[in-house]
C-alpha positions as CSV (number, residue, x, y, z in Angstrom):
1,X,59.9,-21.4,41.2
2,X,57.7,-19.4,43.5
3,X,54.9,-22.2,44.2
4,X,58.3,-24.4,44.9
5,X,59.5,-22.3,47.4
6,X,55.6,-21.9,48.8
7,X,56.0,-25.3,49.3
8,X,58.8,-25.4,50.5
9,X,58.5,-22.8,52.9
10,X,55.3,-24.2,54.2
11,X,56.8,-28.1,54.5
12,X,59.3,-26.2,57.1
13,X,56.7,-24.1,59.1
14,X,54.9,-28.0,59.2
15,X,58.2,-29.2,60.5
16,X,58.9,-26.4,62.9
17,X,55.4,-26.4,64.5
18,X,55.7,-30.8,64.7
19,X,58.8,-30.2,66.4
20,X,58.0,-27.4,68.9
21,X,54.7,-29.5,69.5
22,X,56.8,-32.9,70.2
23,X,59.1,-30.7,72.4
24,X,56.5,-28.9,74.5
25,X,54.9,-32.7,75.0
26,X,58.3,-34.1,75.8
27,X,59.3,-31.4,78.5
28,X,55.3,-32.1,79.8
29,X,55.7,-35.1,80.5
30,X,59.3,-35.0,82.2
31,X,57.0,-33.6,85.4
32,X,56.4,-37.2,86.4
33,X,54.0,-36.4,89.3
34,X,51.6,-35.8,87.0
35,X,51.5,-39.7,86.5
36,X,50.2,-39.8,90.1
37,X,46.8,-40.8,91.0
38,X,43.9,-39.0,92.8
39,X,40.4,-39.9,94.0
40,X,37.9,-37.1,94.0
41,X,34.5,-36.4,94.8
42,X,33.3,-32.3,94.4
43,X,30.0,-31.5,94.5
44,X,29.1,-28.3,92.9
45,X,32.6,-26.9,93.4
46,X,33.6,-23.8,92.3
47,X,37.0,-24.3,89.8
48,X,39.2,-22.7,91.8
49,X,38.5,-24.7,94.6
50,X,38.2,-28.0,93.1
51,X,41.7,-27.6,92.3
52,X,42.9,-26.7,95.5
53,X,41.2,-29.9,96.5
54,X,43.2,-31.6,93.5
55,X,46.4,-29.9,94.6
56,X,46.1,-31.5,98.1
57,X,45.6,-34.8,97.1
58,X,48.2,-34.6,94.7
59,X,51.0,-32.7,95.7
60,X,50.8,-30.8,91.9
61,X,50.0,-27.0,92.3
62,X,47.0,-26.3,89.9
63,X,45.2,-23.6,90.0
64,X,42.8,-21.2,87.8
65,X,43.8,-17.9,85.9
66,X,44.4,-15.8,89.0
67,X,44.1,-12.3,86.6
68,X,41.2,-10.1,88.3
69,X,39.7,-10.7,84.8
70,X,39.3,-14.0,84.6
71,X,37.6,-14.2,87.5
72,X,34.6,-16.2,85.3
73,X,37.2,-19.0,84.8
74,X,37.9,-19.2,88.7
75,X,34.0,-19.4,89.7
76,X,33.1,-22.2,87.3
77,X,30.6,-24.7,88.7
78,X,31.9,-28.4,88.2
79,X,31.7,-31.3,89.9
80,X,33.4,-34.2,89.7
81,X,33.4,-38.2,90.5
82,X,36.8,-39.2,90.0
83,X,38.9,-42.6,91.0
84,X,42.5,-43.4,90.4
85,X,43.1,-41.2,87.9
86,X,45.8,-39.7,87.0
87,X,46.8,-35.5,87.4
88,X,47.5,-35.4,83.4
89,X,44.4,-37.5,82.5
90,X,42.5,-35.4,85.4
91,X,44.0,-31.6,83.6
92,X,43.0,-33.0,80.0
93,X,39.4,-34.2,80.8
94,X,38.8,-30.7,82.5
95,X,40.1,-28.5,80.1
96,X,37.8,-30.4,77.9
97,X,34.8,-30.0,79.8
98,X,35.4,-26.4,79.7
99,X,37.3,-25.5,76.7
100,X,40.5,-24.3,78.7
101,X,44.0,-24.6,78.0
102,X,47.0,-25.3,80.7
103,X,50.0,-23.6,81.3
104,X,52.9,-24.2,82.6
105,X,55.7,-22.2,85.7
106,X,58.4,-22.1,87.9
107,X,60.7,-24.4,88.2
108,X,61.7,-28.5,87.2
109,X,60.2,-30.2,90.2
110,X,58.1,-27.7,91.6
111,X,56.0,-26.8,88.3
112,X,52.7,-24.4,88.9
113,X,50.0,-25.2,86.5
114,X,47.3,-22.8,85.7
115,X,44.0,-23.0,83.3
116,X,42.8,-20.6,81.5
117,X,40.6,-19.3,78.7
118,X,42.5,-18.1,75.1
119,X,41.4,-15.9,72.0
120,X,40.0,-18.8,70.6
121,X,38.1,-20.1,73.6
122,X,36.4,-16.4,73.9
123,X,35.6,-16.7,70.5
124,X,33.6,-19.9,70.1
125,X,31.5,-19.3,73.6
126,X,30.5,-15.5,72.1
127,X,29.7,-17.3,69.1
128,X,27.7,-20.0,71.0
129,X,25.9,-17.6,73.2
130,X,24.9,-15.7,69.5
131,X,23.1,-18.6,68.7
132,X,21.5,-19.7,71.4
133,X,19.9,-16.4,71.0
134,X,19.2,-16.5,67.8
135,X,18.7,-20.0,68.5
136,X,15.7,-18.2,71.0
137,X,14.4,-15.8,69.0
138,X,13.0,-18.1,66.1
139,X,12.1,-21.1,69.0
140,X,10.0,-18.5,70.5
141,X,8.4,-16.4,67.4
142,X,7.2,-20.5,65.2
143,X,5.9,-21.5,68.8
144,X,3.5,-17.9,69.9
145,X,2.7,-18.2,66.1
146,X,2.0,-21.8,66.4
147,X,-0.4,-20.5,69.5
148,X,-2.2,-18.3,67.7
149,X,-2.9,-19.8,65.0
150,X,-4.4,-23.2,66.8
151,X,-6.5,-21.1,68.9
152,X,-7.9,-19.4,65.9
153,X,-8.7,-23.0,64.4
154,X,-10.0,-23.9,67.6
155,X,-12.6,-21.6,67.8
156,X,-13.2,-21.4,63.8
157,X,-17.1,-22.6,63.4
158,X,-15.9,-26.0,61.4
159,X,-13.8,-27.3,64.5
160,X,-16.5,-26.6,66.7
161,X,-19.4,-28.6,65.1
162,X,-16.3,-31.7,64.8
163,X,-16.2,-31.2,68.5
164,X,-19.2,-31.6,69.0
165,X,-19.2,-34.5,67.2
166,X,-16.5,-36.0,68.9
167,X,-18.1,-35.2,72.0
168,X,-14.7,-35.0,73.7
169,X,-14.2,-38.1,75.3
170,X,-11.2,-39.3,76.3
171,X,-9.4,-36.8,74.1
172,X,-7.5,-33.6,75.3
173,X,-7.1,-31.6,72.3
174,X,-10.8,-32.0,71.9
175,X,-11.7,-31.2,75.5
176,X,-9.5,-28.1,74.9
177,X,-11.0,-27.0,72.2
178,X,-14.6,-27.4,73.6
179,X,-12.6,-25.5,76.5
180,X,-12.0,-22.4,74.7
181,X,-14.7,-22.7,72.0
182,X,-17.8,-23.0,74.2
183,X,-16.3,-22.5,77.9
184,X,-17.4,-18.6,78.7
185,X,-14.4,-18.1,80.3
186,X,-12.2,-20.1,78.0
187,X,-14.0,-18.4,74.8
188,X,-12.6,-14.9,76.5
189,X,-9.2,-16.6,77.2
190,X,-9.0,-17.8,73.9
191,X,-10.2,-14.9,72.0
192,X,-7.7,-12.7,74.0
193,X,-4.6,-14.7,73.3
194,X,-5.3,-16.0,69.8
195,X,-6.0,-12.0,68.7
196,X,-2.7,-10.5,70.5
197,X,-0.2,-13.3,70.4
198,X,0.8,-12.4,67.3
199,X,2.4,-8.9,67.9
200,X,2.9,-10.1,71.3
201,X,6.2,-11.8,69.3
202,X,8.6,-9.1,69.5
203,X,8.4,-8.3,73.0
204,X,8.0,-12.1,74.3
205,X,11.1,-13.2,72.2
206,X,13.2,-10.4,74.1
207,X,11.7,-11.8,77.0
208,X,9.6,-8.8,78.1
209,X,5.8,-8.6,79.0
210,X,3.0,-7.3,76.2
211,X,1.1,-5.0,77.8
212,X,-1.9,-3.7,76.1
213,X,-3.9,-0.8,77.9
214,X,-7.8,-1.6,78.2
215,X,-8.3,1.4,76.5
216,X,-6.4,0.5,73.0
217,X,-8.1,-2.7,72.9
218,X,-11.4,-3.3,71.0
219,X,-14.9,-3.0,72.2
220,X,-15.4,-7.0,71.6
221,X,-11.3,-7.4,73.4
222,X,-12.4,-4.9,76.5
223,X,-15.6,-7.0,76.5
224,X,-13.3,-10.5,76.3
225,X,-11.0,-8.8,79.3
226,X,-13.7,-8.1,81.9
227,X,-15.0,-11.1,81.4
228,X,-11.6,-12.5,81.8
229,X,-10.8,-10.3,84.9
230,X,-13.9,-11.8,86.5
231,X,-12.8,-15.4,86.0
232,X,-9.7,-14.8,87.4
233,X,-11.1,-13.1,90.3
234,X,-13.5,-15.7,90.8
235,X,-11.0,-18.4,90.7
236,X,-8.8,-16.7,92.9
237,X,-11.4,-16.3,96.1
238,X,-12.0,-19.7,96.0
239,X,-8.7,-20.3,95.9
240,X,-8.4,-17.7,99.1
241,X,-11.4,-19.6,100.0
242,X,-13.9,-16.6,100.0
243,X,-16.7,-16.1,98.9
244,X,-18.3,-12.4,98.9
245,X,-16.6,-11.0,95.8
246,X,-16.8,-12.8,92.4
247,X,-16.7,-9.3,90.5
248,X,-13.5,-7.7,89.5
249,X,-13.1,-4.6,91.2
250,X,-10.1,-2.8,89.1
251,X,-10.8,0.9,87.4
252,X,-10.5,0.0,83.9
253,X,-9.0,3.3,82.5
254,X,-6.1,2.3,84.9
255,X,-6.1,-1.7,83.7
256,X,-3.6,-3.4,81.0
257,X,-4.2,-6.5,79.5
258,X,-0.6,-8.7,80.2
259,X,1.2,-11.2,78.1
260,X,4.4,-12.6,80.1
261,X,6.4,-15.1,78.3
262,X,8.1,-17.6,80.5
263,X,11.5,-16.0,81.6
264,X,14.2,-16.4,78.9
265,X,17.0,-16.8,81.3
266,X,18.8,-20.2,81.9
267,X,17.0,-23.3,82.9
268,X,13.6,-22.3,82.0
269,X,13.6,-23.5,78.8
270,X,12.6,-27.0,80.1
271,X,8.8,-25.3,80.2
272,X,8.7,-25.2,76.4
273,X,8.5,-29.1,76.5
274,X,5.2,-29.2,77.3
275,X,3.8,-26.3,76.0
276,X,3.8,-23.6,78.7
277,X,5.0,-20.2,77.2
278,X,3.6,-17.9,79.6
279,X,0.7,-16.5,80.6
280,X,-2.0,-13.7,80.1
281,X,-2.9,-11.4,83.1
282,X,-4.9,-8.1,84.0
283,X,-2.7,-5.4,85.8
284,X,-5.0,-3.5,88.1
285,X,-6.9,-3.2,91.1
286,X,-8.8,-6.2,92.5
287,X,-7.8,-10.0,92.2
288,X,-7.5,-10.3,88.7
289,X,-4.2,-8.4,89.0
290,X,-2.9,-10.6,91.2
291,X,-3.1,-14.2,89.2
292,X,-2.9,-15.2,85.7
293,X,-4.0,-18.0,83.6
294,X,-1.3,-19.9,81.7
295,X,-0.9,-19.6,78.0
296,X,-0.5,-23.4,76.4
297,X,0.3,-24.2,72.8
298,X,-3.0,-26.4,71.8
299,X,-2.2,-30.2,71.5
300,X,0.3,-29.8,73.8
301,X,0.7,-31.9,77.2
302,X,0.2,-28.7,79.2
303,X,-3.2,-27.9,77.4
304,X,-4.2,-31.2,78.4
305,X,-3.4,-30.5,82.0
306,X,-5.4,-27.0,82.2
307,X,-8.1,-28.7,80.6
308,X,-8.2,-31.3,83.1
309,X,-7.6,-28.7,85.8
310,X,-11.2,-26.7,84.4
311,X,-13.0,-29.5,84.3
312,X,-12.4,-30.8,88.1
313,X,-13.0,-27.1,88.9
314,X,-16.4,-27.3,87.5
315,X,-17.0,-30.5,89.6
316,X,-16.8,-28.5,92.5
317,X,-13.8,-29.9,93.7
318,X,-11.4,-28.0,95.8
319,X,-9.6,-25.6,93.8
320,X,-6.2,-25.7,96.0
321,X,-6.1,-29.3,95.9
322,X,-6.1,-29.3,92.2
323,X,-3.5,-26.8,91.3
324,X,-1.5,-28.7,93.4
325,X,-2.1,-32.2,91.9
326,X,-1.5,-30.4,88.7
327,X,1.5,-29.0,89.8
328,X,2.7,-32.8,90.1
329,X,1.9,-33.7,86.7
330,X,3.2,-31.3,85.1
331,X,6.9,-31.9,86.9
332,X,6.1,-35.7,85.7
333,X,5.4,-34.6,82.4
334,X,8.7,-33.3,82.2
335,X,10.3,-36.1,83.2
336,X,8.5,-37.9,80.8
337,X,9.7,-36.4,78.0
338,X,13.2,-35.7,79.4
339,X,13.2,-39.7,79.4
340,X,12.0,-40.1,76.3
341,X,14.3,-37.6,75.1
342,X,17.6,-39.3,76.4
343,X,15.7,-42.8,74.9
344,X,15.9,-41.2,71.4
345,X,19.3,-39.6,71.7
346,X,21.0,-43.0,73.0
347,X,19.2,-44.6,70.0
348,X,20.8,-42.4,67.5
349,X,24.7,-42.2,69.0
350,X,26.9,-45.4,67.8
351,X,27.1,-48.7,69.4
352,X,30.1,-47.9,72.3
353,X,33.3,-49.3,71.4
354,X,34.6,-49.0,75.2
355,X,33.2,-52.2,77.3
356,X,32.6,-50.4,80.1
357,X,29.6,-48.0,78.8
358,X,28.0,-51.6,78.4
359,X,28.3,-52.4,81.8
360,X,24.9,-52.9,84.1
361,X,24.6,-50.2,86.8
362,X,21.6,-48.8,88.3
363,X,21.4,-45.7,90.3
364,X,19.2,-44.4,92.8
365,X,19.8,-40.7,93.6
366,X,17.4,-40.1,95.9
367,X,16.4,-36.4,94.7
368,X,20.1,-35.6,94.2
369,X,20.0,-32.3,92.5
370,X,23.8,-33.0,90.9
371,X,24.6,-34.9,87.9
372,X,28.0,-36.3,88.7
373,X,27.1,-37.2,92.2
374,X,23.8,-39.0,90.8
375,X,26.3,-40.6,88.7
376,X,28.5,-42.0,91.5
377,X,27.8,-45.4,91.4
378,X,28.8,-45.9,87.3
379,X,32.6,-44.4,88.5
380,X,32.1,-47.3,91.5
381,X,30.8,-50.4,89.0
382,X,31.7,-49.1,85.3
383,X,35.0,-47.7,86.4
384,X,34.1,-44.4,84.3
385,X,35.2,-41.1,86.1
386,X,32.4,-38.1,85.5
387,X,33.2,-34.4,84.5
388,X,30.0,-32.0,84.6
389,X,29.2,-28.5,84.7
390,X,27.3,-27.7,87.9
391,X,24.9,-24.9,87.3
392,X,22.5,-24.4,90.1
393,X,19.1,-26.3,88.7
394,X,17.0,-27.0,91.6
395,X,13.9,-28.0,89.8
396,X,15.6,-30.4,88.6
397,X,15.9,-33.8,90.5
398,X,17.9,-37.5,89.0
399,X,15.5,-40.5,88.9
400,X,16.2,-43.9,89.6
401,X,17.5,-45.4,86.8
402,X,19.0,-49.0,85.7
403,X,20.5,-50.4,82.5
404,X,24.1,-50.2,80.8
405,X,26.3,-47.3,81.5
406,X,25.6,-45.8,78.7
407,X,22.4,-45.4,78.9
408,X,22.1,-44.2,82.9
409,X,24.6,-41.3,81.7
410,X,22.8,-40.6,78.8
411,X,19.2,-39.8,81.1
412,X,20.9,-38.2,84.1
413,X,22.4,-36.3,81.2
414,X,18.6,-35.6,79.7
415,X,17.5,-34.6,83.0
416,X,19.6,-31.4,83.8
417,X,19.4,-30.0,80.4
418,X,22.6,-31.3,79.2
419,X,24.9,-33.4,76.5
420,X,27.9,-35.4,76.8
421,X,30.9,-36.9,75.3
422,X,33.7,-40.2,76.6
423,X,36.8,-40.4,76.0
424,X,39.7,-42.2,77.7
425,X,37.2,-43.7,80.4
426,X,35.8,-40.3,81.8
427,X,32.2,-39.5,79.9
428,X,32.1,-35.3,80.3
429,X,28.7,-33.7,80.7
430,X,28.0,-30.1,79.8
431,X,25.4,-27.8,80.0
432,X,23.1,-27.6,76.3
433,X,23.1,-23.2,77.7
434,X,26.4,-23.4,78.8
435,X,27.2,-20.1,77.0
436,X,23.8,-18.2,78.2
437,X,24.7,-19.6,81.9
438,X,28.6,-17.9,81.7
439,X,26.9,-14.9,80.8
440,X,24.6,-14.5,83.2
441,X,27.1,-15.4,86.5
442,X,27.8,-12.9,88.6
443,X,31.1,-12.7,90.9
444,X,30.9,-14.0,93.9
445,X,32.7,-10.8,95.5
446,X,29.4,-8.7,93.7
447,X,27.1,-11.0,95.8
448,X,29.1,-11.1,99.0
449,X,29.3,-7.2,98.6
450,X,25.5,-6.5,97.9
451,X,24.3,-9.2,100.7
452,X,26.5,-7.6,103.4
453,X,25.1,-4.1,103.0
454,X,22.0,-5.0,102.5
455,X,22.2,-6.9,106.0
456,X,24.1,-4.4,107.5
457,X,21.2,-1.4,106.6
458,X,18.3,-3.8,106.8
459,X,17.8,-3.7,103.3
460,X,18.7,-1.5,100.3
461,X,18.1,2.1,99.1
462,X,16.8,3.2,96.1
463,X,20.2,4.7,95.1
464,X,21.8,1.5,96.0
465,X,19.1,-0.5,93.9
466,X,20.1,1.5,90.8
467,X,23.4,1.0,91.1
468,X,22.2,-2.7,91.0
469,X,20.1,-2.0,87.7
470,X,22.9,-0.7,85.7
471,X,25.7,-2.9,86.5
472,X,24.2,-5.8,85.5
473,X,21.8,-7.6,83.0
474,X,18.8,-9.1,83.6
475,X,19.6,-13.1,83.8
476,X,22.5,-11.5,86.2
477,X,20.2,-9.7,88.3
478,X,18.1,-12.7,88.6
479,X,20.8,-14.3,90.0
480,X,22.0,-12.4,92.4
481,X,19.1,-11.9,94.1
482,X,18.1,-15.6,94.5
483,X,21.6,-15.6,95.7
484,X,21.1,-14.8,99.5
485,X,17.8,-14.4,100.8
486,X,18.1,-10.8,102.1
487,X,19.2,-9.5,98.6
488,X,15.9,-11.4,97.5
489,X,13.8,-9.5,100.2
490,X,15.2,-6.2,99.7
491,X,15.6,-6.1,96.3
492,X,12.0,-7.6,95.0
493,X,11.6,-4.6,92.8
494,X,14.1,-5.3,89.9
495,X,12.5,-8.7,89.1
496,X,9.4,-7.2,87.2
497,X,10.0,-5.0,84.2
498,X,8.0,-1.9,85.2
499,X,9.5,-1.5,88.8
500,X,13.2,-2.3,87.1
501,X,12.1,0.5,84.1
502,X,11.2,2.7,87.1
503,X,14.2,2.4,89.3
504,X,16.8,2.9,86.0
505,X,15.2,5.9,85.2
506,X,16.0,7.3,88.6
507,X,19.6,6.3,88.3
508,X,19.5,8.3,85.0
509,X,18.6,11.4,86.2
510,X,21.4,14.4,87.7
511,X,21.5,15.2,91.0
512,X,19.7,18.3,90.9
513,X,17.0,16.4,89.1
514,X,16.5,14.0,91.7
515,X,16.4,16.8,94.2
516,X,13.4,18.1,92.5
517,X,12.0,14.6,91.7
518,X,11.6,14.1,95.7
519,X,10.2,17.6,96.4
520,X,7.8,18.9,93.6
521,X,8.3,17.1,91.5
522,X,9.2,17.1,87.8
523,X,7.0,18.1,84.7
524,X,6.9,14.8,82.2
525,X,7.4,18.1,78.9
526,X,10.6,19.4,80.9
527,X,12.3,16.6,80.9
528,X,15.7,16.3,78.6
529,X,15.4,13.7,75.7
530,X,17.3,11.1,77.7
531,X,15.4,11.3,81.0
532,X,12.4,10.8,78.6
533,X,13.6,7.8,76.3
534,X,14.9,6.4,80.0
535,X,11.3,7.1,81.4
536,X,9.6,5.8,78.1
537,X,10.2,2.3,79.4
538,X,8.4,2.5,82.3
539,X,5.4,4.0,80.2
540,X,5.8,0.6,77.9
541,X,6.0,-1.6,80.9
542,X,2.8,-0.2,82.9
543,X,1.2,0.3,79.5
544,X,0.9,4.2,79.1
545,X,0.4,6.0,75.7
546,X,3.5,8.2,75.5
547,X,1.0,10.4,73.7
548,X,-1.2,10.5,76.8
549,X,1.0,11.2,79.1
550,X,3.4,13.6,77.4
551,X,1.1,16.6,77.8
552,X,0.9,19.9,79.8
553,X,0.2,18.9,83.3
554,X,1.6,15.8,83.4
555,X,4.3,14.9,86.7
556,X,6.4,12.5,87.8
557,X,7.2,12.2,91.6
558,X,9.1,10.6,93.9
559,X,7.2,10.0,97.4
560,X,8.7,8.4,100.2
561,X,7.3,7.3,103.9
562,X,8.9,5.3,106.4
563,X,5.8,3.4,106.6
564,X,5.0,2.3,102.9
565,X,8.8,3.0,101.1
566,X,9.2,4.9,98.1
567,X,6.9,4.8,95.1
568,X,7.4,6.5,91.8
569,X,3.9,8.2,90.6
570,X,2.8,9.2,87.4
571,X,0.3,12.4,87.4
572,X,-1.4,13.3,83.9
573,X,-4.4,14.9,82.9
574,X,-7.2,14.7,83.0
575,X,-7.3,12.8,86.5
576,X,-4.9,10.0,86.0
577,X,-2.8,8.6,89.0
578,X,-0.4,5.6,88.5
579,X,2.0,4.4,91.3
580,X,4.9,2.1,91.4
581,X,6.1,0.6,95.0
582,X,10.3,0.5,94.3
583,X,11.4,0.1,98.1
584,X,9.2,-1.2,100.8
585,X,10.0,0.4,104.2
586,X,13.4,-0.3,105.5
587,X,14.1,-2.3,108.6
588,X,16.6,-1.6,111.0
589,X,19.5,-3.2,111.0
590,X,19.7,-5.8,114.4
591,X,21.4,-4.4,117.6
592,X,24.2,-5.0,118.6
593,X,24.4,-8.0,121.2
594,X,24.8,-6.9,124.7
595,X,28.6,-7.2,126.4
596,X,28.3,-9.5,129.2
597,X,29.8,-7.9,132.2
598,X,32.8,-10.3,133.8
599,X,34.8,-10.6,137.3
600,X,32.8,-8.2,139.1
């Protein structure tokens, strides 16, 4: 009796749901403006105001959450290429795009609708942004393994009498490993890397610098680093075309050895293509500080191109004129492979059923840096209206392109990093990070905020800059500082690790502390257990022994000059000085223009 009134009981909540479903469609679509038609064309719009746009053509008011909250959902990037469609195909395609639902209010004939973000929406973009990351973590940890390991093989004895052999011709991954197997400056370069990528893992894969100070490497490591430093600084004045110091300069008890992993934020994942996961540096004094040599998977098209770049170097030819030749091939690499990747996805998704993904368009976007407006001229011949996510991407630029719809979508698609989906005539394309790019936005009242002080003041202050450091993360910082050029100028010191460890350990400290900080300063043993965990990071990021610097003696100071800004500086025994710049010396802020006197 029970499992028949289960069933029973569930056969009703079936019916109850059909019917309020059925209802809620029926009094939908008794709004009949939303069979009117509108013609858009939006260009990185943000969501809010592409559907003020939308409202205007179409006399429907739609509009975005308008709770202070949600103000994520109003500064969405999309653009869109849109012709004679109507408002309700117009709201569904959106809300698919973006996994948003529509609401309904007011009053018959004058209905408001709004978009916004439910429970379950939240849910599956936390969950997609989880494993991206994880998604990250294990991308990064096989491919720095995969590093080491091929550099080890590389240089093992056995590969090197095969290479010479083979004599390298015509063959990069034999020219590479004749590169770092025989090449002086390559055999330090390759000895470095291939012995520290490995426990370089967990701090790449967070997407943090390995530093290593020269004095916890080995003798036959320091050896491989000077000899590296000298490269480097060799490299770099003939790149500054000079020519009376070849010798690297640095004071090596003050020197770290510097693994940096590409960043980890959005959009930079289009690097790992080709094999570029970072690259090794010396922090210091001299040149070698100042330039580091890129760290390449072996085999891989970028290993190729620094190969290449070595050789022509050894030629004698012109240093500048080759890194910037390279440069070149390794953005057409890219594109390369982002063709060839859109040639193997179309290959694998089903024959189209809609005869308009098999019509012939071609496109010629001139450097358009916008996926639906590269796109413009399928809506024009193929009658298919484009949705996309507009994430700012400047490196990345829409080629000329001809064939059937479907496959002109699917490589515009390749190109910015993304993946789409048709439906109804309107083909939808969304971001593959779409989930890591939500995260990392920043509201556009934050930037306005930050941009006008900082051109109001001529730049900003060190408490200002903390503020800054705490509020938001990392990908956020990044950007909103590349969001307004001042921001950029001003606040240059939260980009590296060891300047943005710095600059949060001032903004942990009391009042009173930082009172003391700026006059005498404050002993490294008196400080309480957070100010030291908080000042432990910047001991990580400049590569200081916590056990060398947590002694008797040991200060930490705060000096500031109008002429050179503020620098933190690290004081511990026996005669060790480290300084880091946080603020460079702040302009003024431009007068005032002068009133012009009248009808005197």
């Amino acid at each position: 009796m029970y499992r028949a009134l289960s069933v029973a009981f569930i056969a009703s909540l079936l019916v109850i749901c059909a019917s309020v479903s059925s209802a809620a469609e029926t009094e939908r679509q008794q709004d009949l403006r939303l069979s009117k038609t509108i013609t858009l064309s939006e260009t990185h719009a943000l969501l809010d105001d592409l559907l003020k746009k939308a409202s205007e053509e179409s006399g429907v008011t739609m509009r975005a959450d308008q709770e202070t909250k949600a103000w994520k959902i109003r500064e969405l990037p999309v653009s869109v290429e849109v012709k004679d469609a109507t408002v309700q195909e117009f709201q569904a395609q959106l809300a698919r795009l973006l996994d948003l639902r529509w609401a309904r209010s007011g009053r018959e004939g004058e209905w408001v609708y709004t978009i916004w973000q439910d429970r379950n929406s939240r849910d599956r973009e936390a969950r997609e942004l989880q494993s991206k990351q994880d998604e990250q973590l294990e991308k990064v940890t096989a491919q720095w393994q995969e590093i080491a390991d091929g550099l080890k093989a590389l240089m093992s004895p056995h590969d090197k009498t095969s290479q010479e052999q083979a004599g390298g011709k015509n063959d990069p991954e034999q020219d590479f490993g004749k590169f770092v197997s025989q090449d002086p400056f390559g055999k330090a370069y390759g000895s470095l890397v291939s012995a520290l990528a490995s426990s370089a893992v967990p701090s790449v894969a967070a997407g943090e610098p390995f530093r290593v100070p020269y004095n916890q490497l080995t003798p036959a490591q320091q050896s491989s680093l000077q000899f590296f430093a000298t490269g480097m600084n060799y490299f770099h004045s003939k790149l500054g075309n000079k020519t009376d110091s070849t010798a690297f300069d640095g004071d090596w008890s003050k020197t770290s050895l510097v693994m940096r992993p590409m960043p980890s934020g959005p959009g930079h994942a289009v690097m790992d293509q080709i094999g570029f996961a970072g690259t090794l540096e010396v922090s210091g004094v001299g040149a070698g500080g100042r330039m580091g040599f890129p760290i390449v998977t072996p085999g891989s098209p970028m290993a190729a191109l620094i190969t290449k770049a070595v050789n022509r170097f050894a030629q004698g030819e012109d240093p500048r004129t080759v890194v910037q030749q390279i440069g070149t091939e390794i953005g057409e690499a890219v594109q390369t492979i982002n063709r060839e990747t859109a040639a193997r996805e179309l290959a694998e998704t089903p024959a189209p059923t809609d005869p308009r993904l098999l019509t012939e368009v071609e496109i010629d976007p001139k450097d358009i840096s916008d996926a639906a407006a590269a796109l413009k001229p399928v809506v024009e011949k193929a009658h298919i209206d484009i949705y996309a996510e507009a994430w700012n991407q400047p490196d990345r630029k829409a080629a000329k392109d001809k064939g059937t719809a479907k496959k002109v979508i699917a490589g515009v698609s390749s190109t910015f990093g993304m993946t789409w989906d048709y439906s109804a005539g309107a083909a939808r394309l969304k971001a593959d990070d779409w989930a890591q790019r939500r995260a990392a936005m920043v509201a556009q009242a934050d930037k306005k905020y930050w941009a006008d002080l900082a051109k109001k003041n001529g730049g900003l202050n060190l408490e200002e800059l903390a503020q800054i450091a705490q509020s938001y993360s990392q990908e956020q910082l990044m950007g909103l500082l590349m969001s307004d050029q001042t921001l950029s100028a001003s606040g240059w010191a939260l980009v590296t690790t060891e300047r943005r460890s710095a600059v949060l350990f001032y903004g942990s400290l009391p009042e009173s502390q930082i009172e003391r900080l700026r006059s005498t300063g404050l002993s490294a043993l008196g400080l309480s257990p957070q100010e030291r965990s908080s000042l432990d990071a910047v001991l990580i990021a400049r590569g200081i022994s916590a056990r060398d610097f947590f002694v008797p003696g040991a200060l930490v100071k705060l000096l500031e000059a109008p002429d050179t800004g503020t620098k933190l500086v690290l004081s511990y025994p026996p005669d060790k000085t480290q300084e880091i710049d946080l603020t460079r010396p702040v302009k003024a802020p431009p007068a005032p223009p002068e009133q012009e006197t009248r009808g005197q």
